[in-house]
N, C-alpha and C positions, 0 to 999 in steps of 0.2 A: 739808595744806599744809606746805612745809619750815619749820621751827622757825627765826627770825631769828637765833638764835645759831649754829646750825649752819654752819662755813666750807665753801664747796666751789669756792674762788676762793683759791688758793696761790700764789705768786711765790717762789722760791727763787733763791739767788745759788753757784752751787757756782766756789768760789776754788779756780783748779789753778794747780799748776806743773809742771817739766818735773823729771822725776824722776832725772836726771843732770845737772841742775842747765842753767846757760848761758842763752841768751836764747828770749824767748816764741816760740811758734811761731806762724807765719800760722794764724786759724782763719777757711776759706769758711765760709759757709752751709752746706754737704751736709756736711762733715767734723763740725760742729758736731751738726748733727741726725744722725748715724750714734754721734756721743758719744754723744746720748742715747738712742739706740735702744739699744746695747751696753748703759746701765747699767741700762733695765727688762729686756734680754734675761736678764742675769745671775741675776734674780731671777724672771723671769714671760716667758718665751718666748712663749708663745702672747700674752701683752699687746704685747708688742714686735711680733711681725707684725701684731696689728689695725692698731696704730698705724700701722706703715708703710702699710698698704693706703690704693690712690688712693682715700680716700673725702672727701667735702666736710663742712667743720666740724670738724676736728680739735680733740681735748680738748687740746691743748697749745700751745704756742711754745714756740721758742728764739732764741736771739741773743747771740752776744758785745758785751759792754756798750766801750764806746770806751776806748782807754788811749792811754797815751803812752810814752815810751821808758825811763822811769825805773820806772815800774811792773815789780812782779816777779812779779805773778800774773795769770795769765788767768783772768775772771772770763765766767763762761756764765750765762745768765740764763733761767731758766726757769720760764716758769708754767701751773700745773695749771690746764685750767677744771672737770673733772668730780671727783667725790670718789672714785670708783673709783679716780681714778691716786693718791692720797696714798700709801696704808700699801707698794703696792710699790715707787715711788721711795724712801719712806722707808727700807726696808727695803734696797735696793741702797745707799745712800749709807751706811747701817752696817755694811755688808759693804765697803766699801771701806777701811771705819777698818784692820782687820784683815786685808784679802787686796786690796791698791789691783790693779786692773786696768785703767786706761784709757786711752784711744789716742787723741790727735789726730790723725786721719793716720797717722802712722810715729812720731808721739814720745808717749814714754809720759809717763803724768800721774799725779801725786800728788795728793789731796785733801788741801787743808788747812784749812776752812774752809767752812760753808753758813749763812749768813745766812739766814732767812726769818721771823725776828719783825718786827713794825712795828717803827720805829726803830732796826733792827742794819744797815738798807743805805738807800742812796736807793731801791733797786728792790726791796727784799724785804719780806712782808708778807702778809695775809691779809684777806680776805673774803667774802661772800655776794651771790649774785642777790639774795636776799630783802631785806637788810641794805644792798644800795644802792639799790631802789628805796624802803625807810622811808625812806631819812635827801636825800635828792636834793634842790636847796635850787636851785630855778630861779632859775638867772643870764642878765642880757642880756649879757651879753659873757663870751667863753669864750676861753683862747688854750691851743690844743694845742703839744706839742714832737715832733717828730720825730726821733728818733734813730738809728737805722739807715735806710735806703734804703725808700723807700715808696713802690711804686708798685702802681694797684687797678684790676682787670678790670673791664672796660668789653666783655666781650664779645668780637665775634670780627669781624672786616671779611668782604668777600663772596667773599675767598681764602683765607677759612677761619681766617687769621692772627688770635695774640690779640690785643689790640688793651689797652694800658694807658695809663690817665690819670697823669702826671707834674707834675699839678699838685693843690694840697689844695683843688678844690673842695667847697663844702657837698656837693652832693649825691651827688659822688664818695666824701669821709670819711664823712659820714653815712650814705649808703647802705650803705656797708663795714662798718659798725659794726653798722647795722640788721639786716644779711643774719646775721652770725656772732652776736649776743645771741641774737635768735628760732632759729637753729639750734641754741643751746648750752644756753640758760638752760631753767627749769623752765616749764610750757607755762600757769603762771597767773601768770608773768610778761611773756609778750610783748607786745611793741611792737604799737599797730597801723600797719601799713605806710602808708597812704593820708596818718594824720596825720603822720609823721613827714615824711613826704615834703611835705608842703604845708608842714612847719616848715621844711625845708630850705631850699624852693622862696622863700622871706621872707627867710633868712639873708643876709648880706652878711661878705665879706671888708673889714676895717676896717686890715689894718696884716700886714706878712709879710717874712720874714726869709728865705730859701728858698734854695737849689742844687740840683742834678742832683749825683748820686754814683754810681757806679758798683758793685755788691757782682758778686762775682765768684763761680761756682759750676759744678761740674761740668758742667752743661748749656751753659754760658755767661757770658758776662756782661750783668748785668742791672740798669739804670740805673733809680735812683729818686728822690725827693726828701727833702730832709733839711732842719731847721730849723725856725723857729718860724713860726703862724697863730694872727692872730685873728678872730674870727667873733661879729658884732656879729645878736645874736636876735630872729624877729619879739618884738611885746609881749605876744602872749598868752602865759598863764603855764603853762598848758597842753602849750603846743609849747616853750616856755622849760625844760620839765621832762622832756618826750623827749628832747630835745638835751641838755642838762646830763645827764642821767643815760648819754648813750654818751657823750659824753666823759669821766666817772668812769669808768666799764668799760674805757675804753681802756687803760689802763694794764695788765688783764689780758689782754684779747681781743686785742689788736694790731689793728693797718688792715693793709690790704690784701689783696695775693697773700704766699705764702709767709712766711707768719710763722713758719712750722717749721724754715726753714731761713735765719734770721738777719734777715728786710727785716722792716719794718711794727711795730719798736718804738716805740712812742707812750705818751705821757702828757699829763695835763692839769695846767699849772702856773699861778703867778699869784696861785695862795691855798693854802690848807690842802685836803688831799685825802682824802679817808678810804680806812684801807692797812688796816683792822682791822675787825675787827666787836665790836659796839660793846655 
C-alpha cells in the first residue's frame, strides 16, 4: 500500500508575464491547456501526446486563476493527480529558468514565479490519496466554492447531444467527484459507488450564492456555474465521511467536464483544509 507520506496530489501556481512587457493577455481554456501541453512536450514529448489523447480521467487540470485589472502577472494553476507527472513538469519549469519558451497564443511568456508549497498561494500545495482519506473529519455541513465555470455531464439526450447540468446539485457535484477519485486514486482507495450515492441521495442544498458564466474556447462557448454551495449531510457519519472526503479532493480533482482546459475549479471553504501531507 502507498506509504501516507508519499505526495502524488500537486497543485502548482506558474506566475507568467508577457515577455515584452504591456498588458495580460486573454487566456481560453484551449490556449491555456496547449501552455501546458508545450511545457511537458519540451521535456517528454511522448508524455505530451499521452496527455493530449481523448482519454477519460486525465492526471491533470488547468485553469487560469481570476484577476483584475491591476494585476501584472497571469497566474495558470495547475495540478498534478499521478506521481508520474511530478519530476517532468518539474524539470520543464527549470528549463524555463534558463531557455523561457512559452506562448499564450501569440504572446510569449516569461516565468517568474511557481508557487506550490502549502502556504506560498491560496491554490498551491500538496498532498496524498492516502493522506486524505487518514486525516477526513466527517462534517454535516460542507460549503464548496466554484471558481471558474462548472458545468457536469449528464450524458447525452436521444439526438445524441451532450447534455450538461448548470446547476451544483448533490448528486451532480458528488457524482463528479466520485466518477474522477475512483478513476484517478489508488484501487485500495475507492469509493463505494452505491453508498455514496445514497449519501448524496439525503444531502440537501442549505444556502447558494450561484450564476451562469460563460468560459469561451476554441470549440465554442461554453456556459457554466460559478459561486458558492452549501450542502447540509445525511447524519450517518459513514456517508458524512464519503462526502467530506470529495469535497477535500476537490480542490485537486476539479468537478466537472473539462478541467483541462480552465472550467471545474473548485474548492472546499468555510474551515481549514488540508493542502499538505501531514
Amino acid at each position: 500500500m502507498q506509504n501516507i507520506t508519499d505526495p502524488d496530489l500537486y497543485a502548482l501556481v506558474l506566475q507568467l508575464a508577457p515577455a515584452a512587457g504591456g498588458p495580460l493577455p486573454d487566456a481560453p481554456g484551449h490556449q491555456v491547456q496547449a501552455l501546458f501541453f508545450e511545457l511537458v512536450r519540451q521535456v517528454n514529448p511522448e508524455l505530451a501526446n499521452d496527455l493530449h489523447a481523448d482519454a477519460a480521467g486525465k492526471p491533470f487540470t488547468v485553469a487560469t486563476l481570476p484577476r483584475n485589472r491591476r494585476d501584472t502577472l497571469l497566474e495558470v494553476r495547475v495540478a498534478l493527480l499521478a506521481t508520474p507527472l511530478w519530476q517532468p513538469v518539474v524539470q520543464a519549469l527549470l528549463q524555463q529558468i534558463a531557455r523561457p519558451a512559452l506562448r499564450l497564443g501569440s504572446t510569449p511568456l516569461l516565468l517568474r514565479d511557481v508557487p506550490g508549497t502549502p502556504g506560498s498561494h491560496p491554490w498551491a500545495g500538496f498532498d496524498s490519496y492516502a493522506a486524505l482519506v487518514a486525516a477526513v473529519e466527517p462534517a454535516p455541513r460542507l460549503t464548496l466554492e466554484f471558481v471558474t465555470p462548472t458545468a457536469i455531464s449528464q450524458g447525452t439526450d436521444a439526438r445524441g447531444r451532450k447534455k450538461l447540468e448548470l446547476l451544483p446539485l448533490p448528486g451532480a457535484v458528488f457524482g463528479a467527484l466520485l466518477r474522477r477519485w475512483n478513476l484517478l486514486a489508488p484501487p485500495a482507495f475507492y469509493l463505494n459507488a452505491d453508498m455514496v450515492a445514497a449519501a448524496w441521495a439525503e444531502t440537501l442544498i442549505s444556502e447558494y450564492q450561484i450564476q451562469t458564466r460563460t468560459e469561451y474556447m476554441k470549440s465554442g462557448p461554453q456556459k457554466g456555474f460559478v459561486g458558492h454551495c452549501t450542502y447540509e449531510l445525511p447524519p450517518d457519519p459513514a456517508q458524512q465521511e464519503g462526502l467530506t472526503l470529495l469535497a477535500d479532493a476537490a480542490f485537486y480533482l476539479g468537478v466537472g467536464a473539462k478541467t483541462t482546459r480552465g472550467m471545474g475549479l473548485c474548492r472546499r471553504v468555510g474551515q481549514a483544509t488540508r493542502r499538505a501531507v501531514r
